[in-house]
N, C-alpha and C positions, 0 to 999 in steps of 0.2 A: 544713336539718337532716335532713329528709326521705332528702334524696338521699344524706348521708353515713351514716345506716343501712344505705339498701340499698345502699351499695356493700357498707359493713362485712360486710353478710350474705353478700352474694353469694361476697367473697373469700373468709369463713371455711366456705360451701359446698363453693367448691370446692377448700379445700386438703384438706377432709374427704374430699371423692368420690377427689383424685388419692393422697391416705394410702390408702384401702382399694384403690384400683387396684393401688398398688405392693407394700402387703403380701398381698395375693393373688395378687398375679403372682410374687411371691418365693417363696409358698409351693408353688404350682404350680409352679417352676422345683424346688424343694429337692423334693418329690418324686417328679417323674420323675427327677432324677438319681438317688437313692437305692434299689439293687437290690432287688427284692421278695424277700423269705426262701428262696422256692421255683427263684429264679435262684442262690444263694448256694453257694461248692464247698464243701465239707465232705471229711474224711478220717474214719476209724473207725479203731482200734486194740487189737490182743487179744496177748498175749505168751502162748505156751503156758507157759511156765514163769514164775513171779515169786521164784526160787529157784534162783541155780547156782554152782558151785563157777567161779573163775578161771578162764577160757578154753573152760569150754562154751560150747555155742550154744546159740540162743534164737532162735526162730521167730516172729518178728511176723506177723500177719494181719490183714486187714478188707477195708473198699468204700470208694468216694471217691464223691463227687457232683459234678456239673460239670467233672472231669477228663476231657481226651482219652484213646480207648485208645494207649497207647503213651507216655505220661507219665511223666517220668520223679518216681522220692522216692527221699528220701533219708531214712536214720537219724539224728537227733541226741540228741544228750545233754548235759544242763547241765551246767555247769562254771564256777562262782565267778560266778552270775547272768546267764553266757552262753549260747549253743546253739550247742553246736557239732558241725558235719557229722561224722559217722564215714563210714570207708569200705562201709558197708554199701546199697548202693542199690539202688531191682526199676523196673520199669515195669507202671500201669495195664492189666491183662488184660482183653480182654473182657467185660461183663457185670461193669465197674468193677469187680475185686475185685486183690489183689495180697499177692502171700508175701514179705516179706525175711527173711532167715537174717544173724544175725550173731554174732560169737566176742565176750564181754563178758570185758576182760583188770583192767580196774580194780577193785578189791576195795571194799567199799560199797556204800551204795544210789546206784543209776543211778537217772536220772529219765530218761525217754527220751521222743520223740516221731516223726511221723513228718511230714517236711515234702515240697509239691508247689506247683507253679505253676500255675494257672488263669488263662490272658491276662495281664494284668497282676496279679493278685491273687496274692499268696502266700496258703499257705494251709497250715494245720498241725491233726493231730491232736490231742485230749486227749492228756497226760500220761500212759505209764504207770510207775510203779517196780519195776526188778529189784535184788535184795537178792544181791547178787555178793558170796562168803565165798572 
């Protein structure tokens, strides 16, 4: 009787010890793979105008974070819960900042953003809305 205690013990020891092994080594694994905030690319976005008549242009501006210089972005605008590319694209300036100019032809509110690629990460700005009359 003895003996089948301590087995009983010993098993339920050690499926305890190799449980916390494995959920500690899973957590250790899930956090080195997950990017620290401060490695994360980011895009900024500013419109000078949020107000144009059809076919003016409108000056986007900001900075990117973790983008190469020479990177390219591009303008999109939603469209029936899409993003879609316009032709308006800049590349990453030195001292990550960047100007895109584009002519807004669609009458309404534009929802626009500004998307870029970080290695494999895409990577898109805030929202912002221009009110096209």
């Amino acid at each position: 009787m003895t003996s089948v205690l301590r087995h009983h013990c010993l098993r339920t020891l050690g499926a305890g010890a190799l449980s916390v092994a494995l959920l500690s080594g899973g957590t250790t694994g899930a956090l080195a793979a997950s990017p620290s905030p401060s490695s994360m690319a980011s895009i900024t976005v500013k419109a000078n105008k949020t107000e144009v008549k059809a076919g003016d242009k409108v000056t986007f501006t900001g900075r990117t974070k973790g983008l190469k210089v020479g990177s390219p972005l591009v303008l999109q605008h939603e469209k029936s819960g899409r993003w879609i590319p316009l032709r308006a694209t800049a590349k990453v300036k030195k001292g990550n900042s960047y100007a895109l100019i584009a002519k807004l032809n669609t009458k309404g509110a534009e929802h626009l953003r500004i998307a870029g690629v970080s290695g494999s990460e895409k990577v898109y700005s805030p929202t912002v809305a221009v009110k096209v009359k």
